[in-house]
C-alpha positions in Angstrom: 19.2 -155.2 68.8 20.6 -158.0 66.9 19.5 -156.5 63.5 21.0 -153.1 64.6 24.0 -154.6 65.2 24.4 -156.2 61.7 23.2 -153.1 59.7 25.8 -151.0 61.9 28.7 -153.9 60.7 27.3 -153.0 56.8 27.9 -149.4 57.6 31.2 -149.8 59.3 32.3 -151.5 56.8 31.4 -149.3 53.7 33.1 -146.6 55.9 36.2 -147.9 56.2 36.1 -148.6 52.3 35.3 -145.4 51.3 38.0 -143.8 53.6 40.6 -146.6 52.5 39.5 -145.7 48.7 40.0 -141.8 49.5 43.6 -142.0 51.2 44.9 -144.7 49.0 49.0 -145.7 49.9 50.1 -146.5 46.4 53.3 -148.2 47.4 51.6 -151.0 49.4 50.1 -154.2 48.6 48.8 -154.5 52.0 47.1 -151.8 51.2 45.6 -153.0 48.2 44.7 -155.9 49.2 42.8 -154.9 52.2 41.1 -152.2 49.5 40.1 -155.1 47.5 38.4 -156.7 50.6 36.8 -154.0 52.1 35.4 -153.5 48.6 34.2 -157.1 48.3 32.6 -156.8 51.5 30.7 -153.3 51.2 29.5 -154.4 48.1 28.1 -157.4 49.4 26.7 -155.8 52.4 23.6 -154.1 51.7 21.7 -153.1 48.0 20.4 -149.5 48.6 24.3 -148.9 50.6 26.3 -150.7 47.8 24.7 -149.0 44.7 25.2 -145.8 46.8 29.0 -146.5 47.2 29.2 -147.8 43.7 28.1 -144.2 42.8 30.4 -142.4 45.0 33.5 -144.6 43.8 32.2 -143.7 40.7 32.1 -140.2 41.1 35.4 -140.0 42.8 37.1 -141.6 39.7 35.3 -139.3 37.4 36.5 -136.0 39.2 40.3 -137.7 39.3 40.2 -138.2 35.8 38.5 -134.6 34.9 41.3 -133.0 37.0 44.5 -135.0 36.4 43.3 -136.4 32.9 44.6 -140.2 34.7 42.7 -142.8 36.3 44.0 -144.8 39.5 44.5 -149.0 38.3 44.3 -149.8 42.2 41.1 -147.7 42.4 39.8 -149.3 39.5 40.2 -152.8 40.6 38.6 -152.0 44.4 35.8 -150.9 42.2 36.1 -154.1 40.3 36.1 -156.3 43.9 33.0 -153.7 44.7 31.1 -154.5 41.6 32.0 -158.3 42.5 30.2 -157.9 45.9 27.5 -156.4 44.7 27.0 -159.0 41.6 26.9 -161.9 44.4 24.4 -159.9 46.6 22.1 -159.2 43.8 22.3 -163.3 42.7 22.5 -165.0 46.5 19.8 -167.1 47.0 18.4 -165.3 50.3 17.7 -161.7 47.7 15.5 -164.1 44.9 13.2 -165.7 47.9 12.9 -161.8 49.6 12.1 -160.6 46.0 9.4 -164.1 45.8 7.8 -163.0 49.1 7.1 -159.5 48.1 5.7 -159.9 44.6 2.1 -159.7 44.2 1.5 -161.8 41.2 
């Protein structure tokens, strides 16, 4: 129960990113900011959901840029706090001793 409850928080959490991300208000700095955040945090939250959402963001900006030939700054830097998130998950202490436990040699 208490490990569903923090793997549902991780998904939550890269939802509310991704819908945040989609339906961007680009008049408010609110709005930003709590992009920013989200971003941190879904990036942070789990390895095989972050690299997912790294390549949705991705993905997203891609087709933006293919249809209106510009790119987003505020999506850009949410991708930036993303990539952030997902730098300190991959270099946190708990992720080397996992990676210890399960090597062979």
């Amino acid at each position: 129960m208490v490990l569903w409850r923090s793997g549902a928080g991780n998904y939550l959490v890269t939802i509310a990113y991704l819908d945040k991300f989609i339906t961007l208000n680009k008049k408010r700095l609110l709005s930003l900011i709590s992009l920013c955040g989200l971003g941190f945090l879904a990036g942070f939250g789990n390895q095989n959901t972050s690299g997912g959402v790294i390549l949705i963001t991705l993905l997203i900006l891609l087709k933006n840029w293919l249809v209106t030939k510009k790119l987003n700054k505020q999506q850009l830097l949410s991708v930036g706090f993303l990539l952030l998130g997902f730098s300190g998950l991959l270099l946190s202490l708990g992720d080397k001793k996992r990676a210890k436990m399960y090597d062979s040699q």
